[in-house]
N, C-alpha and C positions, 0 to 999 in steps of 0.2 A: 603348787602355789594357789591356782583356782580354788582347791580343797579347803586348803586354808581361809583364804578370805569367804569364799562359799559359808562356812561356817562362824566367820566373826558377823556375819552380813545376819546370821541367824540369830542370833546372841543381841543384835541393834536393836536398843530398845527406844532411842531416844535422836531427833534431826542431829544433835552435837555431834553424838556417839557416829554417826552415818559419815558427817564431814571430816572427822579424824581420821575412818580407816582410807576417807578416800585421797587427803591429803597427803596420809603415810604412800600408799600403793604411788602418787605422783612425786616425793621423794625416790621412792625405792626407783623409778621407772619401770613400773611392774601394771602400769595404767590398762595397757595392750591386752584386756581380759575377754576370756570366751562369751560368746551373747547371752549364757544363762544366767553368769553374775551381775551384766549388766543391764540383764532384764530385773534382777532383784534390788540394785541399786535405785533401778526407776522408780518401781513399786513401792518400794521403802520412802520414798523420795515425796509418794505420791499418799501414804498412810502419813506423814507426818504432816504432808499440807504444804511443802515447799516443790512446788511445779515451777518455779521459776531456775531452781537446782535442777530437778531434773531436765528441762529443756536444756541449759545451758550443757549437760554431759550428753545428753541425744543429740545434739548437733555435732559433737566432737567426731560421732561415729560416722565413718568415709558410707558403708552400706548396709545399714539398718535393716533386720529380716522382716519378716510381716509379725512376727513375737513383739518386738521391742516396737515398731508401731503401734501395734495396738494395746500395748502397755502405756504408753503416752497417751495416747485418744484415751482409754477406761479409765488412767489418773486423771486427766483434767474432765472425767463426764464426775465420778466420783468428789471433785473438789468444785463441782457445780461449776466449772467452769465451761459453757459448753457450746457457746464460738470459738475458741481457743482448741475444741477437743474437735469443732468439725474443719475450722484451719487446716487444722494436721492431716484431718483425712481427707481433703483435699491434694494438700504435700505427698501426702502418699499413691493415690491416685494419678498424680502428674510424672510422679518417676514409673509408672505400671507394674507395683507393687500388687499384685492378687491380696483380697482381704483375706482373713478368716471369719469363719460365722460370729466369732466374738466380737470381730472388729464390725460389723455389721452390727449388732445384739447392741452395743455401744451407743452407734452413734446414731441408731433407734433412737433409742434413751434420751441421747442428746436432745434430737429433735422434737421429741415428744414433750418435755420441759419447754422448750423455744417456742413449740407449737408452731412449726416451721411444717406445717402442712405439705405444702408446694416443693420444699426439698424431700420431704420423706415418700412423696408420688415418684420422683425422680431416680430416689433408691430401688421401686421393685426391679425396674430391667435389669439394673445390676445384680438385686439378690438373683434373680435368674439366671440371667450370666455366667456368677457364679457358682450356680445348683445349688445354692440354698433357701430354692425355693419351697421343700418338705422337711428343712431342717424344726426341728420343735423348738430350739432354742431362739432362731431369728424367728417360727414365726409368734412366739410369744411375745419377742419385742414390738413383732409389729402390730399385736393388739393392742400391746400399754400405748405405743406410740398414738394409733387410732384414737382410742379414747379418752386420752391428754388433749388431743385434737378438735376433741367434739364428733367425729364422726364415728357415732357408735354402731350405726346401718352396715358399716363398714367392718370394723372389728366384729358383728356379727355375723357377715356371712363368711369373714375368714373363719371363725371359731366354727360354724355351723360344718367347713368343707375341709377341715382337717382330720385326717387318716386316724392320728393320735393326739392324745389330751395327756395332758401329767395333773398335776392340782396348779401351776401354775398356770398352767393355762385357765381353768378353769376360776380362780383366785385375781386372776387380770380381768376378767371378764362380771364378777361381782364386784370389782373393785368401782372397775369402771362405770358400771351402771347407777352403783352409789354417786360417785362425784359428775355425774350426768344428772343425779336428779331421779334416775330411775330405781328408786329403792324397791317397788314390789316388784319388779323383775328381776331386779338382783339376788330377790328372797325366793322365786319361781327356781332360778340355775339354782341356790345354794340347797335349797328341799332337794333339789335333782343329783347333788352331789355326791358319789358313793362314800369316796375319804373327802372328810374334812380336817383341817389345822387351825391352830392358833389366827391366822390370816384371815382363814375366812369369816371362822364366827368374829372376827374383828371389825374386819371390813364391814359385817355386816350390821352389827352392833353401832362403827360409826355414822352409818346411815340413817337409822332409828335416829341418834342421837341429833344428827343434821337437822330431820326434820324435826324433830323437839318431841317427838314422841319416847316418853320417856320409860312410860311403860313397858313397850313391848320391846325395847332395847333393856330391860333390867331382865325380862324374861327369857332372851337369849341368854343374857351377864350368867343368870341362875343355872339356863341348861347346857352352860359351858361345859363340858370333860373336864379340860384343864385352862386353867387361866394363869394368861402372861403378864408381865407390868403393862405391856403398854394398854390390855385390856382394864385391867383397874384402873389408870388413870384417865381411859378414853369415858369411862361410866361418873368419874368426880367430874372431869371437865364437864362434862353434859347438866350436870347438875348441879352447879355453880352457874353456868351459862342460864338456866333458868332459876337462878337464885335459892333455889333450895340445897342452903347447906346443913343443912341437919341431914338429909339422906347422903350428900358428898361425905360428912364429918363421920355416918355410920357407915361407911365402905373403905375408910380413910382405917379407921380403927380395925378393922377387921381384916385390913392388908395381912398375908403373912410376911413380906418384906417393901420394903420401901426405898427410893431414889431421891434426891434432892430434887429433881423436878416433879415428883410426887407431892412435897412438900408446899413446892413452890406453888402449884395448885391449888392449894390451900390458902397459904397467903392471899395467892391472888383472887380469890375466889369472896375470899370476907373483906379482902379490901374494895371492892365490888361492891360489895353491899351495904358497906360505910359502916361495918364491926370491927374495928380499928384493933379496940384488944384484944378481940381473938384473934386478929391475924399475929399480932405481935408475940402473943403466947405461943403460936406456931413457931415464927421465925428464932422465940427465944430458946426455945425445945429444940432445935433442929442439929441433928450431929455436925454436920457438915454445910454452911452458906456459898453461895458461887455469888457471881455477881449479879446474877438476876434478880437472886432472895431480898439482896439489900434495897437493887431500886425497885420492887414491886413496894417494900415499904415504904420509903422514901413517895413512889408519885399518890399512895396511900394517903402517907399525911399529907402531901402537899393537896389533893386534889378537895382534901377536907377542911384544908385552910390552914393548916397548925405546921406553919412554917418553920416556926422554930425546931418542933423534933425533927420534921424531915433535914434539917440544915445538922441538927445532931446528929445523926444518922449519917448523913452526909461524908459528914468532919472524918466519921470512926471508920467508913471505911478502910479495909488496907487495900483494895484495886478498884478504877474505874473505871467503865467507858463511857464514849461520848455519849450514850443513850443515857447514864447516871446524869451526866454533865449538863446535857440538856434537858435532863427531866427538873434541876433542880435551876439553872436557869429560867424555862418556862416558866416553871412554880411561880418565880419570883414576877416575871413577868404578869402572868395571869392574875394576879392577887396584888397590881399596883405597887411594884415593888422594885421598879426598873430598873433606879439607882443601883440596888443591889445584884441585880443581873446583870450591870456592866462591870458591877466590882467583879463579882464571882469569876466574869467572862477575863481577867485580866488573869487571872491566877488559872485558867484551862489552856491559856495562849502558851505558858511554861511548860506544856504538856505534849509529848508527839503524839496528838491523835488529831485525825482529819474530821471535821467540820460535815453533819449532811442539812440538806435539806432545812428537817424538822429543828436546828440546831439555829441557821442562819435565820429563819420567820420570829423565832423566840427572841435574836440578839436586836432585828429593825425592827421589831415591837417595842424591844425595851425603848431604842434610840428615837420611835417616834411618839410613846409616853411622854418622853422630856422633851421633844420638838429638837432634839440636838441632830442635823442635820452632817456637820463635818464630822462628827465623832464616826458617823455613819457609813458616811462615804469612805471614811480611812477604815473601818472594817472590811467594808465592800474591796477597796483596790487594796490593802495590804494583807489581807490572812482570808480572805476567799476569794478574788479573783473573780474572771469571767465565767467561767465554765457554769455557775448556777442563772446566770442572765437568762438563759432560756427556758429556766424552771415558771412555770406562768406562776406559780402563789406568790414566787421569791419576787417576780414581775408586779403583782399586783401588791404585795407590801410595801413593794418601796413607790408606789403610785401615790398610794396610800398615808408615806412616811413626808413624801414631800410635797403634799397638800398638805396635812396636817401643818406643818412647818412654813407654810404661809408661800411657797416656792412653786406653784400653781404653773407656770412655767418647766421647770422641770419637770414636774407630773405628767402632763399631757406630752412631752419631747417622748418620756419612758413608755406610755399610752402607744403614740405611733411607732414607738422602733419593736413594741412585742410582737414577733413573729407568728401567733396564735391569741387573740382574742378572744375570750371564751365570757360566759355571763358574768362573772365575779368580777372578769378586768373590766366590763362595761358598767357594772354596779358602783364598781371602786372609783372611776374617773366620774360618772355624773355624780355621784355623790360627794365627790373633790368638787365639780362645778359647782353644783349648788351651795356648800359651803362659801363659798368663794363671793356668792351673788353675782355667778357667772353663767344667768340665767337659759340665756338663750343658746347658749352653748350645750350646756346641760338637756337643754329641751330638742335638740338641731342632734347632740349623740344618742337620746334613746330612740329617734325617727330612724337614724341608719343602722343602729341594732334591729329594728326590727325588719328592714328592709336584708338584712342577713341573715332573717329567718330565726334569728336566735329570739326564744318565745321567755318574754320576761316572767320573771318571779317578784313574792312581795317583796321584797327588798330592793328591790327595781325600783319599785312601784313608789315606796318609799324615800328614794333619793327623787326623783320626779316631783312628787308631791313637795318636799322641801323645797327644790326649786321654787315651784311656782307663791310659793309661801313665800322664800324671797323676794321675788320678783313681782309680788302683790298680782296674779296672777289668776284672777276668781275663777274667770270661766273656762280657763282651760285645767287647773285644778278639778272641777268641778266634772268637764270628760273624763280628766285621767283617771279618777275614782269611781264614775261609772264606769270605764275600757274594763278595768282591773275588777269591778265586782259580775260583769254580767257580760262582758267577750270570753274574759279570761278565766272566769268563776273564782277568784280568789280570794277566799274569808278573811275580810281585811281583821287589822291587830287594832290596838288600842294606839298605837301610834299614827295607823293611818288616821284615826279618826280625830287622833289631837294634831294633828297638821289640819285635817280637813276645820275642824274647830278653826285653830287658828288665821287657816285661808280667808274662809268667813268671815269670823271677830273682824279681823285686822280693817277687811274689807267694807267694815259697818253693816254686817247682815248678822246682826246679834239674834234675832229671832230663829235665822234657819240654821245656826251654829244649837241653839238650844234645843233644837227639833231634831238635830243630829245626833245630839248626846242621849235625846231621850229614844230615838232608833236602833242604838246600838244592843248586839245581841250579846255582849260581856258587859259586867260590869265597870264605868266609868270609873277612869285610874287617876292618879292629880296627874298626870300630865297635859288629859284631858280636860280637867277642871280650871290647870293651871294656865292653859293658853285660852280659855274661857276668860277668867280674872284677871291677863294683860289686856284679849280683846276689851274689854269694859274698863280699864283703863287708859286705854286709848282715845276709850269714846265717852268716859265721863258715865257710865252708866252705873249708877248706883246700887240700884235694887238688883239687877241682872249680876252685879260682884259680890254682895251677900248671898247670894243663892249659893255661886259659887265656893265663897270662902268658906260660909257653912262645913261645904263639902269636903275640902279641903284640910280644915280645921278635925275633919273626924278622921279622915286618910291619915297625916301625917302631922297631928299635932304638936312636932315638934319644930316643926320646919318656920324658920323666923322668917323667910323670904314672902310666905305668904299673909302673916301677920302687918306687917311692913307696908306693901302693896297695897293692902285693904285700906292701911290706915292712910296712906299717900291719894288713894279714892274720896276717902271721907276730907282730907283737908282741901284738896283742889274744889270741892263740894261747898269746904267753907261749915262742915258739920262739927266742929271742933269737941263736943261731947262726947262723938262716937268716936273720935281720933284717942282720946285720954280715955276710952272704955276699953279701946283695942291694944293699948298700953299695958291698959291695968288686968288686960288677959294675957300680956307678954308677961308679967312679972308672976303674977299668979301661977302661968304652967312654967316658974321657970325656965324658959325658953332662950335660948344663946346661941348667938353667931357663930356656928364654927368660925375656927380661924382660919382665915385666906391665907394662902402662898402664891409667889409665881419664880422664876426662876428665866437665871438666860446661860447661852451655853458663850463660852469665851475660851477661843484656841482650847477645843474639845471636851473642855473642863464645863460643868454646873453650876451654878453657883444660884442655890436656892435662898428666899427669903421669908419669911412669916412677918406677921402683924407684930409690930414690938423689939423686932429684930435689931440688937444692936452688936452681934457675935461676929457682923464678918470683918477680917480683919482691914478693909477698908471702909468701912459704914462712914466715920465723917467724912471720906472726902463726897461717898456717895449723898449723903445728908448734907452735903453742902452743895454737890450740885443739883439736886432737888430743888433746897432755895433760891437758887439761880433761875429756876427754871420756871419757876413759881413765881417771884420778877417779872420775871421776860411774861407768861401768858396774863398778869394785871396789864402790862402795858401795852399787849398786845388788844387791850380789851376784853379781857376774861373776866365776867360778873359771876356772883353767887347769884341760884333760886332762891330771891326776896322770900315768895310766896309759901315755902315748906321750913322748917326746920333745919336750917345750916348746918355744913360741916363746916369745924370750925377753920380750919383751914385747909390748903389743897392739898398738903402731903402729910400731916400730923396723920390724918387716918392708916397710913402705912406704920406711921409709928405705935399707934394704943387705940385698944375699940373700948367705945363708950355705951353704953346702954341707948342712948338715941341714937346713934347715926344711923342717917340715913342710905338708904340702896340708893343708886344710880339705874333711873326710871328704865332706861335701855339694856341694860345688863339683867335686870329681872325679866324683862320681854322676850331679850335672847334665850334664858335659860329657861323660859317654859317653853321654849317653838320648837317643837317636833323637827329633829334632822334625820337624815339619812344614816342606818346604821351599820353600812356596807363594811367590813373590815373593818370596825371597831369607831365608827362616826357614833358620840353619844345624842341621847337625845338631853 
């Protein structure tokens, strides 16, 4: 009987095929089989990647030999599982199961992935113990282990005081010195080395390639004997990672065979370099696509803007995973496109795949795009749960998501319950303060960041400075820009300098704002220009906002916000000539108001509006409470600005834009004042 199924077990090509014979053998009551078959059943069990089958049949067994032990432990180090694989060998240990040098050689391995130092110290007395202390097979493990570790002093003078070497041993030891860092002594052993393999001219090869020395990594390539795939693809990877793909494209051609992850190198390598149609010509040529081919395309176009093919693309897949899901999410994300990131995310919910990390930042991005708050939270508590709470990014987006959302309150509650604080969650909350014109707050958390030792960056520095720009703030703005140029040495950006500008302006120090702009060691940007020509309108200063608008007018002559402004200068002025000149330069550069939108979220729902909007299907009840409302603030006392150019009335601007209307003097001043750009605060 053993015979038999011995040999169906041989035959098992496939997990299906595995569970049939063993369901048949528990029909038959023929389960009770010798440890060799169901040491093959393990193994089988452990080649096809269900370790959760095999566990469940190794528990069955009343006394497991040291074979089928360490058949479990090498399946689960094999399926990277490798807490699970030292579990067991713990389990085995506690029944006083003597290892074999395999089960040892194992859970090396294990360790040496875990980097679990302090347990693999633990292991020599046992290899001793049990006299596998001159075995060559554990002690090769216990080099790779060493040098997984970092301690390569170590793995040297095991290597240097061992009896016998094989090429593994020899092969762990240039391996290691490579991914230490130590390439020319990895190249001293491999000179030294009588037989060399495929392994080592690889190893070494990837070492060259690490350090980008590409050179004398193609000079090895050349004095190869014999060359493996993974040698070929390790010489494309290298050089796509330095962007020369015409030598990748000439070693590409020259393959004598090829793998779809050879391919996909390819792909990924011109997608990289933003050569969109070669890579596509790649992926179109390709015999065979897996699911990486598709999304390396896919985050290709998306990353290049051209949402639509990647969303075609998308569509044709026939398989995806969550990394397609979320790459095409993101996309949408990234490129302002939220709405349609929540749509997409409705149709991935139909779908059994779990949700990571990089998945959930993309979906409270979308939800804090739109400021939709409850949509958010019902993600959060129905289809992710608790378990990413203590991811800090997932922490700091949603800090992030409910500031933006005007819920400042709950920002700060999510602030104090993260378990780890790190620069991003203190960037992210005073830049929610300052937002806020929750000044002192903002100013009260970057003193006990630094009292943490935690040493700020520009972007710090940035949310600060906003503050104090709120908070009208001169002189201590005025520290916090020298702390950050000459404690901290940090080369302020164009934003710090149009916060610092507008610190000034606002402040009536129009003179040492203009002293600032002319200080600056980048080119003045209109943001800088821009919070120049609110300071001056704030304070009436005429000539100091020509200077400006000038400037402005060259940067981004299409921008109506500052035509407007200028002219709103000249009539408080009383210049009426220049007001009908500044007109007659609007018409002239044809120049026009993008259309406005805003939107609110209702029972998790959007409901967006534009200028003119008469489509939603509630519009007159909302145009009628509009008028009502419009009522109630005359009677409340609400006058129009005599002294400028009227709207004509208070809600028609929601309905049609006119070639005069007028900006709302405070909305133009906000949108030039430099904010904090922590987690996606614009300026």
């Amino acid at each position: 009987m053993n015979q038999t199924v011995s040999h169906l077990l041989q035959t098992c090509k496939t997990q299906k095929c595995l569970k049939s014979i063993h369901a048949h053998l528990l029909v038959c009551g023929s389960i009770a089989l010798s440890d060799l078959v169901l040491n093959k059943f393990i193994r089988l069990c452990s080649r096809f990647g269900a370790m959760d089958y095999a566990r469940k049949l190794f528990d069955e067994i009343t006394e497991p030999n040291p074979f089928l032990w360490t058949s479990m432990i090498h399946g689960y180090v094999e399926n990277s599982q490798h807490i699970e694989a030292f579990s067991v060998f713990r389990d085995m240990r506690d029944r006083d199961v003597v290892p074999l040098n395999f089960t040892i050689s194992s859970i090396l391995k294990a360790l040496g992935r875990l980097k679990w130092l302090r347990d693999g110290e633990g292991m020599f007395g046992l290899i001793w113990k049990c006299g596998f202390g001159f075995d060559l097979l554990v002690q090769n493990a216990m080099i790779d282990c060493f040098m997984r570790c970092g301690e390569v002093d170590c793995a040297r003078r095991l290597f240097d005081g061992m009896e016998e070497k094989d090429i593994i041993s020899w092969n762990s030891m240039v391996s290691g010195y490579v991914s230490n860092g130590g390439v020319e002594i990895a190249r001293d052993l491999f000179d030294s080395m009588v037989e060399k393999n495929v392994v080592s001219w690889t190893s070494l090869i990837c070492g060259y390639v690490r350090k980008g020395d590409m050179v004398e990594a193609r000079n090895l390539f050349e004095d190869m004997p014999s060359k493996d795939l993974v040698a070929w693809n390790v010489m494309i990877s290298g050089y796509m990672d330095i962007g020369d793909v015409h030598a990748a494209s000439f070693l590409f051609q020259a393959m004598p065979f090829r793998e779809t992850g050879t391919w996909n190198l390819m792909i990924s390598g011109y997608c990289k370099v933003g050569e969109l149609e070669r890579a596509r010509d790649y992926f179109e040529q390709m015999p065979r696509r897996n699911v990486a081919s598709w999304t390396m395309m896919i985050d290709g176009y998306v990353k290049s803007g051209n949402l639509h093919e990647a969303r075609r693309l998308f569509d044709e897949m026939p398989e995806k995973n969550v990394i397609t899901w979320s790459t095409m999410i993101g996309g949408y994300t990234k490129h302002g496109k939220p709405s349609a990131a929540l749509e997409l995310f409705k149709s991935f919910k139909k779908q059994s795949l779990e949700m990571d990390g990089t998945f959930i930042l993309s979906i409270i991005s979308a939800c804090s795009q739109l400021g939709i708050v409850d949509a958010a939270e019902s993600i959060m508590s129905n289809d992710v749960g608790s378990r990413y709470f203590s991811d800090t990014c997932v922490v700091n987006s949603l800090i992030d998501l409910y500031a933006k959302c005007g819920n400042i309150e709950k920002a700060s509650q999510v602030f104090e319950m993260a378990d780890k604080k790190d620069l991003h969650c203190y960037s992210t909350m005073i830049a929610a303060f300052a937002n806020h014109g929750l000044v002192e707050k903002a100013v009260h958390l970057f003193e006990d960041m630094q009292k943490e030792n935690i040493e700020p960056d520009e972007v710090i520095f940035l949310g600060v400075l906003s503050a104090c720009n709120h908070g009208g703030l001169i002189n201590e703005g005025r520290r916090y820009f020298k702390q950050m140029t000459e404690e901290f040495k940090i080369q302020p950006t164009e934003k710090h300098y149009a916060c610092m500008v507008d610190i000034l302006g606002r402040g009536g120090f129009l003179e040492d704002a203009n002293e600032m702009i002319l200080s600056m060691h980048v080119a003045p940007t209109s943001a800088v220009w821009g919070a120049m020509l609110a300071a001056c309108n704030v304070h009436r200063n005429v000539q100091m906002a020509e200077i400006a608008a000038s400037e402005l007018f060259k940067i981004e002559p299409e921008n109506s916000g500052n035509y407007i402004l200028l002219s709103n200068i000249y009539a408080d002025a009383g210049r009426w000539r220049d007001v009908a000149r500044v007109r007659a330069m609007i018409r002239e550069h044809h120049v026009r108001k993008n259309r406005g939108s805003s939107w609110i979220e209702l029972d998790s729902a959007v409901h967006e509006f534009v200028m003119g909007d008469v489509s939603h299907l509630a519009a007159d009840r909302i145009y009628f409470m509009l008028s009502l409302l419009n009522e109630e603030m005359k009677l409340s006392g609400y006058t129009k600005d005599k002294d400028r150019n009227p709207i004509s009335t208070l809600y028609p601007s929601f309905l049609s834009l006119t070639s005069d209307i007028e900006i709302d003097e405070q909305l133009l001043i906000s949108s030039s004042t430099c904010q904090g750009t922590s987690n996606g605060y614009r300026s």
